[in-house]
C-alpha positions, 0 to 999 in steps of 0.5 A, a space after each residue: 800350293 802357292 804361287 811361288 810353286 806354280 811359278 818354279 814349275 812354269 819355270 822349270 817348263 819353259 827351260 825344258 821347251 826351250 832345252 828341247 827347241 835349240 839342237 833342232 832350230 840351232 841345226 835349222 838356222 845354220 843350214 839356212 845361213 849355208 844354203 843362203 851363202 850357196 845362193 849368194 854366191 851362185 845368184 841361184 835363188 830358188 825357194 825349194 833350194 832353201 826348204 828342202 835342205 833344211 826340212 831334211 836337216 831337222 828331220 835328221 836332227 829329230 832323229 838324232 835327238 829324239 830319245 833325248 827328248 823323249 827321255 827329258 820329258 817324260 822324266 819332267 813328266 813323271 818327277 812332275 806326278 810323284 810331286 803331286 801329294 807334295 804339293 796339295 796340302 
């Protein structure tokens, strides 16, 4: 195994952390920009009124997304253990 090979599969890792990060902090984001307009504009600035909701919307979106997830890591998983022969030489 060479550098390069390391290096490819670190690669491929943080593209798939970073494929299974975005729904949920994309959907966190856009509850916390809707939550701070509310807030704004009704002068209403309680901190629970901003963790709530978004707690509730990543939860949803975890289990919306779950088995996608799942799924992508255990194939990057598995492609990951049938490359090992082919990587010690």
């Amino acid at each position: 195994m060479n550098d390069s090979t390391v290096l490819d599969i670190g690669q491929k890792a943080l593209i798939l952390t970073f494929t299974l990060c975005a729904p949920v902090l994309a959907l966190g984001l856009v509850v916390g920009v809707m939550v701070s307009i509310f807030q704004a504009a009704t002068q209403i600035h309680e901190m629970t009124l901003t963790f709530i909701p978004k707690m509730i919307a990543i939860m949803a979106a975890l289990i919306v997304c779950g088995p996608w997830m799942l799924n992508q890591m255990v194939t990057f998983t598995s492609n990951l253990f049938s490359s090992i022969p082919t990587l010690i030489k």
